[in-house]
C-alpha positions as CSV (number, residue, x, y, z in Angstrom):
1,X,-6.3,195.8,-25.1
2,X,-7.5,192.0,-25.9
3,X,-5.8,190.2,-29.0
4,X,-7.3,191.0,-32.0
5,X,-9.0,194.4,-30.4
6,X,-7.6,197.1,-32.5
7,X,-8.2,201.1,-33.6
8,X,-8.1,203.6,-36.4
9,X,-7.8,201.8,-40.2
10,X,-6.9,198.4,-39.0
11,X,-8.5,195.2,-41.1
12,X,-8.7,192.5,-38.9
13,X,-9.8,188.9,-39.9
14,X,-10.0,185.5,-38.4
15,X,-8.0,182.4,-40.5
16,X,-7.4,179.0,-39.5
17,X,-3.5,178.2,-38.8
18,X,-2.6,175.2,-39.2
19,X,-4.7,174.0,-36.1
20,X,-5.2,177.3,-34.6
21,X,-7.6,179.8,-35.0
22,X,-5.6,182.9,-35.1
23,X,-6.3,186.7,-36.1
24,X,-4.7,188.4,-39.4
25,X,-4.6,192.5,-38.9
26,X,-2.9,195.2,-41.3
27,X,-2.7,198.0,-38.9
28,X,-1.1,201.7,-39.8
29,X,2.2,201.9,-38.0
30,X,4.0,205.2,-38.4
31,X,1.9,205.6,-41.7
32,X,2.6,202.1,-43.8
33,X,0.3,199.3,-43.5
34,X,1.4,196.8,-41.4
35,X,0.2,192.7,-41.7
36,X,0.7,190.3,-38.9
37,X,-0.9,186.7,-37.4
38,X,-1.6,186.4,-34.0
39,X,-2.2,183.5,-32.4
40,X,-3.7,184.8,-29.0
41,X,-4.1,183.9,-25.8
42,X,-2.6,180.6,-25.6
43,X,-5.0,177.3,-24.6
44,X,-2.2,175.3,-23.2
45,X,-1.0,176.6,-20.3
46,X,2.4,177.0,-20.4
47,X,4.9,179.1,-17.5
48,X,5.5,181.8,-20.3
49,X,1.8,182.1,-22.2
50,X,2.2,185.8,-21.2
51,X,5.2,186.4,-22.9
52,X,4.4,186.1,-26.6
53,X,6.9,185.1,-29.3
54,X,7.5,187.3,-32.1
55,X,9.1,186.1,-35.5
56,X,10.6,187.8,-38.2
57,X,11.6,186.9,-41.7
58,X,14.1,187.8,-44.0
59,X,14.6,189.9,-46.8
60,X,12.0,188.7,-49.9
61,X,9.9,186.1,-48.0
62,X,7.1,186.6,-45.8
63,X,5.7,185.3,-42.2
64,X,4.4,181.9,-43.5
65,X,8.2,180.9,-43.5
66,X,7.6,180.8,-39.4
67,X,4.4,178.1,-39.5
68,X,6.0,174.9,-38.7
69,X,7.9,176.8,-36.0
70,X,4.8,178.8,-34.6
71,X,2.7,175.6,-34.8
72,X,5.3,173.7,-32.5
73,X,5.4,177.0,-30.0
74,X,1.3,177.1,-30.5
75,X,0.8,173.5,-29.6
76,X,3.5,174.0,-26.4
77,X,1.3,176.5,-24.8
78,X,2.9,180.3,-26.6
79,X,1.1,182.7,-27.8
80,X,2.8,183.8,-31.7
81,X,2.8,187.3,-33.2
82,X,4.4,186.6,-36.9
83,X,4.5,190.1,-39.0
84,X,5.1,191.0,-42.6
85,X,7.8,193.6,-42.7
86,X,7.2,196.8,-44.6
87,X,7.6,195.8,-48.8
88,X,6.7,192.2,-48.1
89,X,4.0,189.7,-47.9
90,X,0.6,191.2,-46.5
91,X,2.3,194.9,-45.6
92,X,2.6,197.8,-47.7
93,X,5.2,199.0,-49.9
94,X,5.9,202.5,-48.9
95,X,8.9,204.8,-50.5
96,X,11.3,204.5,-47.7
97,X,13.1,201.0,-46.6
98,X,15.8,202.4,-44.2
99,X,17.2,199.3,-42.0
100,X,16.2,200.9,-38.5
101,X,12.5,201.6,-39.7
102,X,12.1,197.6,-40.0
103,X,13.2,197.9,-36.5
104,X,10.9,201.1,-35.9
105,X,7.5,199.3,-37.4
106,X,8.5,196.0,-35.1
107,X,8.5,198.5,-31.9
108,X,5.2,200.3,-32.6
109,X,3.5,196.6,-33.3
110,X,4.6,195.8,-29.6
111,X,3.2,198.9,-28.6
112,X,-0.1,198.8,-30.5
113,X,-0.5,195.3,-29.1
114,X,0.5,196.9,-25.5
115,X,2.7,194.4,-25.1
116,X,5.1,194.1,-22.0
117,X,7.9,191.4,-22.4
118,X,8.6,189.5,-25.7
119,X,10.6,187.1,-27.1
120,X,12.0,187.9,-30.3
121,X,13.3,185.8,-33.0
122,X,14.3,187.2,-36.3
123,X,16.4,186.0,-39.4
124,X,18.7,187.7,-41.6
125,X,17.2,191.5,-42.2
126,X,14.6,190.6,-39.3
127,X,17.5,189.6,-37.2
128,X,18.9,193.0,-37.6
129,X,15.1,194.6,-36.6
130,X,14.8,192.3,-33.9
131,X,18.2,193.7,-32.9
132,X,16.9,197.5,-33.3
133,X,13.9,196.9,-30.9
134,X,16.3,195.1,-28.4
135,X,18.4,198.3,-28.2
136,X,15.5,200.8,-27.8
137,X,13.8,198.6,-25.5
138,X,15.6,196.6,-23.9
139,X,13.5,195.8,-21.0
140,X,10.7,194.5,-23.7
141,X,12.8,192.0,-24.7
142,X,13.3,188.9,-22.3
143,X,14.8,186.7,-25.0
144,X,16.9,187.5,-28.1
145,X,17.5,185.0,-31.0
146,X,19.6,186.2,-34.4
147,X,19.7,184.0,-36.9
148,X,22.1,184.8,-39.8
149,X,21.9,188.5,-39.9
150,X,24.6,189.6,-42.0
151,X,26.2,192.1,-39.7
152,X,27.1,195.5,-40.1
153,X,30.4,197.3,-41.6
154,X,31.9,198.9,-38.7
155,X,33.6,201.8,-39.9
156,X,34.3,203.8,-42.9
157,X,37.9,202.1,-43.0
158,X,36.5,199.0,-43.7
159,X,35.6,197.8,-47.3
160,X,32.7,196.3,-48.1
161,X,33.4,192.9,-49.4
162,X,33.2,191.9,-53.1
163,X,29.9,190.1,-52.5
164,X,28.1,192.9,-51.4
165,X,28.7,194.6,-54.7
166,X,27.1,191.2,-56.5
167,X,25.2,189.0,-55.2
168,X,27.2,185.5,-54.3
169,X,26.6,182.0,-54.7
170,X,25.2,181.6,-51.2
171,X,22.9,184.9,-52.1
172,X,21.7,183.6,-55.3
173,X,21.2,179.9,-54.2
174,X,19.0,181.1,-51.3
175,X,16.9,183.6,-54.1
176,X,16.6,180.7,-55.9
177,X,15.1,177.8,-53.6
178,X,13.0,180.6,-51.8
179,X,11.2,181.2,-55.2
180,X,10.8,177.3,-55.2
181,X,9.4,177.0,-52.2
182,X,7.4,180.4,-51.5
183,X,6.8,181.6,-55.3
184,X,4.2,184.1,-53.2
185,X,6.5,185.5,-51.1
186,X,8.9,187.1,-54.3
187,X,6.2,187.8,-55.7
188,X,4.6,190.0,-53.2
189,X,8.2,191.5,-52.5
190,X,8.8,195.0,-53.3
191,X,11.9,194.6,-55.6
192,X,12.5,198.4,-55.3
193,X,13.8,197.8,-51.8
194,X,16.6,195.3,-53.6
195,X,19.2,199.1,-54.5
196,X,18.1,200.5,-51.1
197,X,19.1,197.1,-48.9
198,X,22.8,197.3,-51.0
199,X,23.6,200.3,-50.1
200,X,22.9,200.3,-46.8
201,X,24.9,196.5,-46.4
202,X,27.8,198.9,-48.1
203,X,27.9,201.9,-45.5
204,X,29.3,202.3,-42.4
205,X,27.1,201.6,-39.5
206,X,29.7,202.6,-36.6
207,X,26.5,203.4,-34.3
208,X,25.0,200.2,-34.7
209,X,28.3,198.6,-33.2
210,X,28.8,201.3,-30.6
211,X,25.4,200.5,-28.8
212,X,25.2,196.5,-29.3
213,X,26.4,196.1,-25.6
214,X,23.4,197.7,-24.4
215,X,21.5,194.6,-25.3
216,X,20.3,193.4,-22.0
217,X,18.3,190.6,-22.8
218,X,20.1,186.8,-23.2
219,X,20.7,186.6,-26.6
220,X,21.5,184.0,-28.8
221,X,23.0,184.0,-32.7
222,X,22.6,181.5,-35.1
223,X,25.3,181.0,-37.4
224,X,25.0,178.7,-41.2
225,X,28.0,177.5,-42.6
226,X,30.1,177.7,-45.9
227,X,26.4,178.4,-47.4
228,X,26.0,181.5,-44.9
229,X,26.2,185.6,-44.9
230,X,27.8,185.8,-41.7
231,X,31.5,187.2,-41.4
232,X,33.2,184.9,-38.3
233,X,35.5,188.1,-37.0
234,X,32.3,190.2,-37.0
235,X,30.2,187.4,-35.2
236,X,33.2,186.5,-32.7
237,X,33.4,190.9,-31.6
238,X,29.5,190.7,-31.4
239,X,29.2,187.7,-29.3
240,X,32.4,189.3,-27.0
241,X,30.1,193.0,-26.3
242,X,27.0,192.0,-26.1
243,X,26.7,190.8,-22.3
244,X,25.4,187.7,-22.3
245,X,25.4,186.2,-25.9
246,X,25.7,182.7,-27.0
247,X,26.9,181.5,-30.4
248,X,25.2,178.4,-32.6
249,X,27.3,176.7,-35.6
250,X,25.2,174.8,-38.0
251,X,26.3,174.0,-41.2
252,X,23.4,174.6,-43.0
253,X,23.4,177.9,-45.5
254,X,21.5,180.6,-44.8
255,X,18.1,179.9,-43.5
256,X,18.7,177.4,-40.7
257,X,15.0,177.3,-39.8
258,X,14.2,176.1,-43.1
259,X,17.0,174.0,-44.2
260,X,18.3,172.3,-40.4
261,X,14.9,172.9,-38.8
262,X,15.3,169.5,-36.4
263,X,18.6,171.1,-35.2
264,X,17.1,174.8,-35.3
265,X,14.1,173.8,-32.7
266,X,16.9,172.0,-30.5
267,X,19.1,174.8,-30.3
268,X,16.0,177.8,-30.2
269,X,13.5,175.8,-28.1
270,X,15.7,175.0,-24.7
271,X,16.6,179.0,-25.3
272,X,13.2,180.1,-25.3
273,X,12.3,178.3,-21.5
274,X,10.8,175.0,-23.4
C-alpha cells in the first residue's frame, strides 16, 4: 500500500509541514478514530528512507510537539509518521484508555500502513506505547528511544509514591508551560482519561517488568533531571534487563525534546543512524 493509500472510513488530507507536503489521515483502528501525519516517501535519499520514524507524545499534548524534530529527520532524508494517541489532538475520545491499548492502536497503525521495520520514539505515556509495540513486535522495531516514561510499579509490595496520589511540582510545572505553549493540545485532551492514567500509575504492573528483556531492538532511555518523573532504581533495573539499552542524563525536566532540544537531537540523532 502507497503512503497516503488507505481503506474503509479513513479521512485523508494533504497539509503543508513546515516545508513538506505531507498527508493527515484519521483512520479506524480497533474501533476509535485514529489521527496521524505522514511525511512519505522521503526526497533525500538517505541509507534508512525505508525505515520510517514514528513519534509519540505524551500525556495531554498532541503530535505537533514532534515538528522541529520531524522537520530536521524530513530535511535529512526520513520518512515521519507522527500520530495523535487515542483522547488527544486529531483522534477520538473513546470510553476506554487502558495503558496497553495506546500501545495496541500504535501496532495496528504499523500494520495498516504495512509497515516492516520502524524506528520508534516516544515520550512519557508514548514511551510506555512505544515500549508495548517493542514487546509484541519486536522484529518491527529496529530502533527504540524512551524518553521519560515514568515507569511502572513492579509489584503489589511496592507503594506507589506520594506523588502519584497528587500531582507534584514537576507534574504541575510541565501542565503548566504545555498550556503556554500548546493551549490546543489541553484543550483537545480528553480530561476524562486524567482518573483512569492514576490509577493505572498506582497498580502493580509485574507483567510489564517480567517481559522488558524481550526487547530486541537497541534501545535507548532518556532521563530529565530533578525536574523529571523517572525513578533512578527503576531506570538503573530497566537499563540492566533489557539487552542492549543505553541510558541518557539531561538535566532538563520532563520533556527533554522541548526544553534541551540542541542536546536531545545530539543524543537521538547519532542513535537513529544520522
Amino acid at each position: 500500500m502507497a503512503p497516503g493509500t488507505f481503506c474503509g472510513a479513513a479521512v485523508m488530507a494533504s497539509v503543508l509541514w513546515r516545508n513538506v507536503e505531507s498527508i493527515v489521515i484519521r483512520v479506524p483502528l480497533g474501533g476509535v478514530l485514529i489521527a496521524c501525519r505522514d511525511s512519505g516517501r522521503p526526497v533525500a535519499p538517505h541509507p534508512l528512507s525505508e525505515v520510517p520514524v514514528l513519534l509519540v507524545h505524551g500525556m495531554g499534548g498532541d503530535g505537533h510537539t514532534w515538528d522541529r524534530f520531524a522537520d530536521r529527520l524530513i530535511r535529512s532524508g526520513r520518512r515521519v509518521i507522527i500520530p495523535d494517541l487515542r483522547g488527544h489532538g486529531r483522534s477520538a475520545h473513546t470510553n476506554s484508555y487502558r495503558f496497553d491499548e495506546f500501545g495496541a492502536d500504535l501496532l495496528r497503525l504499523c500494520e495498516h500502513l504495512e509497515l516492516s521495520t520502524v524506528d520508534l520514539v516516544g515520550h512519557s505515556l508514548g514511551g510506555y506505547a512505544v515500549s508495548c509495540v517493542a514487546l509484541e513486535r519486536p522484529a518491527l522495531v529496529r530502533r527504540l528511544v524512551i524518553e521519560e516514561q515514568p515507569l511502572p510499579i513492579r509489584s503489589g509490595d511496592e507503594r506507589p509514591p506520594l506523588t502519584r496520589r497528587f500531582p507534584s511540582l514537576p507534574e504541575l510545572w510541565h501542565a503548566t508551560t504545555s498550556l503556554i505553549r500548546h493551549p490546543r493540545a489541553v484543550l483537545a485532551f480528553d480530561r476524562a482519561m486524567t482518573r483512569t492514567a492514576l490509577e493505572q500509575f498506582r497498580k502493580p504492573n509485574p507483567e510489564w517488568w517480567e517481559r522488558i528483556s524481550d526487547i530486541t531492538a537497541p534501545t535507548l532511555f532518556l532521563r530529565g533531571g530533578p525536574g523529571g518523573m523517572v525513578d533512578p532504581e527503576k531506570l538503573e533495573l530497566f537499563r540492566a534487563t533489557v539487552p542492549d539499552c543505553t541510558v541518557g542524563v539531561f538535566t532538563s525536566g520532563h520533556s527533554i525534546h522541548r526544553d534541551r532540544y540542541r542536546e536531545f537531537v545530539t543524543t537521538v540523532l547519532p542513535f537513529l543512524g544520522h
